[in-house]
Legacy VTK file of the C-alpha trace (Angstrom):
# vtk DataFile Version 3.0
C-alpha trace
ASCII
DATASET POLYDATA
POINTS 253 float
-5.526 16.319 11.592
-8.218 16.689 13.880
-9.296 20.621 14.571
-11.581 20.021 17.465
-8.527 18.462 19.998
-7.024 15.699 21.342
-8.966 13.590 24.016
-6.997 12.600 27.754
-7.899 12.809 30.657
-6.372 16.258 32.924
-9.535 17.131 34.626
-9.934 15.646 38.745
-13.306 14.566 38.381
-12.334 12.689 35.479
-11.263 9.058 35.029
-9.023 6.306 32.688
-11.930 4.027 33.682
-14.413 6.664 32.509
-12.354 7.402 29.437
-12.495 3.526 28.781
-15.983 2.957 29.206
-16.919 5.994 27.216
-14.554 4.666 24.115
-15.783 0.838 24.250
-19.880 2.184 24.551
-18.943 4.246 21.107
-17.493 1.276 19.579
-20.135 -0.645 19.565
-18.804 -3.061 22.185
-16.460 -4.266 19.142
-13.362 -2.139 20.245
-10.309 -4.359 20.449
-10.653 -3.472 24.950
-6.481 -4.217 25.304
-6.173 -1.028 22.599
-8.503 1.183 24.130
-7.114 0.643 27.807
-3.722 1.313 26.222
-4.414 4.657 24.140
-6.872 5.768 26.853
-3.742 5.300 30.029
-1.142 6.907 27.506
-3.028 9.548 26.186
-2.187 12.016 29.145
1.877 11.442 28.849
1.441 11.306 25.340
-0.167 14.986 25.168
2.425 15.939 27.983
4.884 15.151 24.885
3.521 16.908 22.381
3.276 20.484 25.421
6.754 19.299 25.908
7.778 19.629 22.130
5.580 23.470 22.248
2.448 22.530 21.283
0.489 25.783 22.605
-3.155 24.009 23.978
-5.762 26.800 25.256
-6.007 27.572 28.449
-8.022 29.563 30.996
-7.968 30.671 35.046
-10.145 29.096 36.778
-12.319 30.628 39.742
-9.571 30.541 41.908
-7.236 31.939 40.187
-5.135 28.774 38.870
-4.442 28.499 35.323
-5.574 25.133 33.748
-6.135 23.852 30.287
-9.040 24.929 28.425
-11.050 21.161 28.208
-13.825 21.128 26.314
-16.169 18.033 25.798
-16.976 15.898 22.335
-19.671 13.438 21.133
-19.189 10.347 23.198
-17.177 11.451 26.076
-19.064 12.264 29.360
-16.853 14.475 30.668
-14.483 17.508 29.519
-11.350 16.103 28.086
-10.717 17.960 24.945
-7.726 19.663 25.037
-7.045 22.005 21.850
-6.126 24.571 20.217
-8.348 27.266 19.623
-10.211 25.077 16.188
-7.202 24.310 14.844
-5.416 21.585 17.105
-4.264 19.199 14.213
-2.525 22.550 12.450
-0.707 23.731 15.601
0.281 19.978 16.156
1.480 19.300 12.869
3.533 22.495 12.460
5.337 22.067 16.143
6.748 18.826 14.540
6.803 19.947 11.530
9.646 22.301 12.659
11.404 20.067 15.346
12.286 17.485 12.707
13.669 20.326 9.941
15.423 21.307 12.535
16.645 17.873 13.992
20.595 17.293 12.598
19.664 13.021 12.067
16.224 13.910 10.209
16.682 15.028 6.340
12.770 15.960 4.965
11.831 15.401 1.207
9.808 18.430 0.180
7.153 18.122 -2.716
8.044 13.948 -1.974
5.759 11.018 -2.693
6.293 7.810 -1.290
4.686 5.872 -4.321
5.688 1.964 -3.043
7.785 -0.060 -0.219
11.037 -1.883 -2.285
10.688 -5.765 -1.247
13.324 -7.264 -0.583
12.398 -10.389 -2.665
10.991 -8.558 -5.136
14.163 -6.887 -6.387
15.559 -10.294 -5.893
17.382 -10.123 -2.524
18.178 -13.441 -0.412
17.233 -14.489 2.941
13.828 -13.133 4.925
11.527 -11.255 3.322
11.584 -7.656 4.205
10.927 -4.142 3.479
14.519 -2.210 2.810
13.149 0.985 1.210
10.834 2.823 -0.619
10.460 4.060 -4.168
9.908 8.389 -4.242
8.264 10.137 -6.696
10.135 13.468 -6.888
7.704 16.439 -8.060
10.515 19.004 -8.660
12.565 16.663 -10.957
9.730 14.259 -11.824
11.488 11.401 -11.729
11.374 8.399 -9.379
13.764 8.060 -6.876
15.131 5.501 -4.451
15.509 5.144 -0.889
17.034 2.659 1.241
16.266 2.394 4.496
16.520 -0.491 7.389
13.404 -0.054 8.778
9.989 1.803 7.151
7.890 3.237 9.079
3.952 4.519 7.664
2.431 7.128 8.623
-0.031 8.442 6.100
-3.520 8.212 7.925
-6.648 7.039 5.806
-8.617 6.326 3.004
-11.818 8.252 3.190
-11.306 10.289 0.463
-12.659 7.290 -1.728
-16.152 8.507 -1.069
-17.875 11.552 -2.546
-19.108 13.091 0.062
-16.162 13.951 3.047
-14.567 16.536 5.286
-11.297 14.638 5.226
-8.563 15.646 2.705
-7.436 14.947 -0.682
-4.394 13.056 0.880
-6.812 10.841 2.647
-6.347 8.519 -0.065
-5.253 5.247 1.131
-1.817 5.246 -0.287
0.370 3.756 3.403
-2.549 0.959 3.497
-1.877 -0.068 -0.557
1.643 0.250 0.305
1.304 -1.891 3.140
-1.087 -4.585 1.664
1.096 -4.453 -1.403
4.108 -5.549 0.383
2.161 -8.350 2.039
1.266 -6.652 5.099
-2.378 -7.936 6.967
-4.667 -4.791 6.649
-8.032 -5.160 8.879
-11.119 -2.658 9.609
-11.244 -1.355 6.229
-15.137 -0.787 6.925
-14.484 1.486 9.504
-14.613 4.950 7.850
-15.690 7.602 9.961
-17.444 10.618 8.435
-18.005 14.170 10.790
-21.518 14.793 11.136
-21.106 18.520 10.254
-20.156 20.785 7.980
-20.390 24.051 6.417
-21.815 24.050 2.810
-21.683 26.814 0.418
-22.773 26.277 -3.095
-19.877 28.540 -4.482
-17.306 27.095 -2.545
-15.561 23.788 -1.124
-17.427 22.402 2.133
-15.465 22.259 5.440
-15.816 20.826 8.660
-17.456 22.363 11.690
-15.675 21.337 15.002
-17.355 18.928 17.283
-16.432 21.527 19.982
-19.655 23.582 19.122
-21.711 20.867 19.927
-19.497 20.281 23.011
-20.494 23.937 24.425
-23.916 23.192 23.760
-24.814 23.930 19.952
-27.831 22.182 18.986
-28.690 20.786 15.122
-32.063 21.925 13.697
-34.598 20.887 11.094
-35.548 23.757 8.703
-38.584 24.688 10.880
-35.942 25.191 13.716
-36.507 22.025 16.134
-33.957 19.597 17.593
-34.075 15.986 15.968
-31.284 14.586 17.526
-32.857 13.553 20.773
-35.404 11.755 18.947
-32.703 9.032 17.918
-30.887 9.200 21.029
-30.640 10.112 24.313
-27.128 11.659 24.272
-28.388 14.720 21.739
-25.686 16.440 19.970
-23.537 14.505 22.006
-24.252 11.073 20.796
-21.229 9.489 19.149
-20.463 10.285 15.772
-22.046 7.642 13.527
-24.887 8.269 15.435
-25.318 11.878 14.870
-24.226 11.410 10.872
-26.575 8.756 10.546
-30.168 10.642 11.150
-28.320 13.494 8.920
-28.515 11.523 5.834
-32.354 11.700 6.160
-32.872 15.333 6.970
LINES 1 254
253 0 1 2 3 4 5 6 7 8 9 10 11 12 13 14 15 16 17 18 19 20 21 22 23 24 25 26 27 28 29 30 31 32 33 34 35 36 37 38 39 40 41 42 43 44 45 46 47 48 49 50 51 52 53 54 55 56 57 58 59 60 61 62 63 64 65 66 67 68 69 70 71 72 73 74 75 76 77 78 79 80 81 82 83 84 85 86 87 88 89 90 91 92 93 94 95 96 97 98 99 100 101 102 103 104 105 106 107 108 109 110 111 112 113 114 115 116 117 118 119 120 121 122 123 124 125 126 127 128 129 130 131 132 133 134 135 136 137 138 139 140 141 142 143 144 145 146 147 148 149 150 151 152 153 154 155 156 157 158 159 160 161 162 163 164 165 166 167 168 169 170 171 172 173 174 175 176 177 178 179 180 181 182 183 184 185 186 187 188 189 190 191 192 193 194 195 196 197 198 199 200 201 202 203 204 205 206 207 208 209 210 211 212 213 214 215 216 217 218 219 220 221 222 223 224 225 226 227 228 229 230 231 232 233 234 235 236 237 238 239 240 241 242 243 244 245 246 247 248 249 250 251 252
């Protein structure tokens, strides 16, 4: 999950209009506009969620004296609305819910689980409408396949850029919920859209890892060998161009 934070809007001077605008110019002008009006006006009560579940996000006292979140700002967006935790907002996000559901009495969690395919039910020769009852399990302690039924499926399993060499994303970025999904007959669209983080740490005697966007957001700046900017040659935006934009003239350095 993401390290840098989660994007809504908290700040006064800020705007669901602003956030809007800022989201559609990054796409491209190809964003699906319904979408983006919908994540951008539930973000807030979304995040509220997450503080309500005890998600610690940063925060800070302000001038006079009021404690507010900590918002910092991220390639793209034109004002601060990145609220995180310290640089490591997906792992104190993930481990908050991580521990509500072992804890919930109606949710039972498969440890060292795999879902390996959705059971169709005309597949396994079932009557009536075609549908999804299950899934098949690969079990890593017993190493053995199991079954489970279920009424309704729901996946969950994020994305697939782990097919290319070069990535800060995961190993379990692999694309498994999308085969699932377009296995079992499900439309899968925007396959070309893989985002890749412009930055990174590289060490040649151990595994690269992403640098947050953040440091860019308080005003880091990237450099050719000979220590001068590049960025604002390809746009005006700097550092703070969107993402794509940044990675792009990377490639070439």
């Amino acid at each position: 999950m993401a390290q840098g934070g989660i994007a809504a809007v908290f700040d006064e001077t800020d705007s669901i209009d602003s956030h809007v605008e800022d989201t559609l110019i990054a796409g491209a002008g190809i964003c699906d506009r319904h979408a983006v009006e919908f994540v951008a006006s539930n973000a807030r009560s979304c995040v509220q969620w997450l503080i309500d579940q005890g998600v610690l996000f940063d925060t800070h006292v302000q001038p006079n004296g009021e404690e507010s979140y900590h918002l910092t700002r991220e390639g793209g967006h034109s004002h601060r609305r990145i609220l995180h935790a310290a640089d490591a907002t997906g792992r104190e996000v993930q481990s908050t819910l991580v521990s509500k559901a072992q804890n919930h009495p109606n949710i039972r969690v498969l440890e060292r689980s795999n879902a390996v395919d959705l059971i169709v039910s005309d597949k396994i020769g079932l009557p009536g409408t075609r549908r999804v009852v299950g899934a098949w399990v690969w079990n890593r302690n017993k190493e053995t396949v199991e079954t489970c039924h279920a009424k309704a499926v729901v996946l969950a399993t994020g994305g697939a850029s782990k097919v290319y060499q070069y990535t800060t994303n995961p190993d379990i970025s692999s694309g498994d919920g999308i085969a699932m999904a377009w296995r079992a007959g499900c439309r899968v669209a925007n396959l070309e859209f893989n985002q890749f983080h412009p930055t990174a740490l590289y060490h040649p005697q151990a595994r690269n890892f992403l640098l947050t966007e953040a440091l860019r957001g308080e005003g880091a700046y990237l450099k050719r060998p000979d220590g001068t900017r590049f960025m604002p040659d390809f746009d005006e935006r700097g550092e703070l161009a969107p993402r794509d934009i940044v990675a792009a003239p990377l490639t070439m350095k």
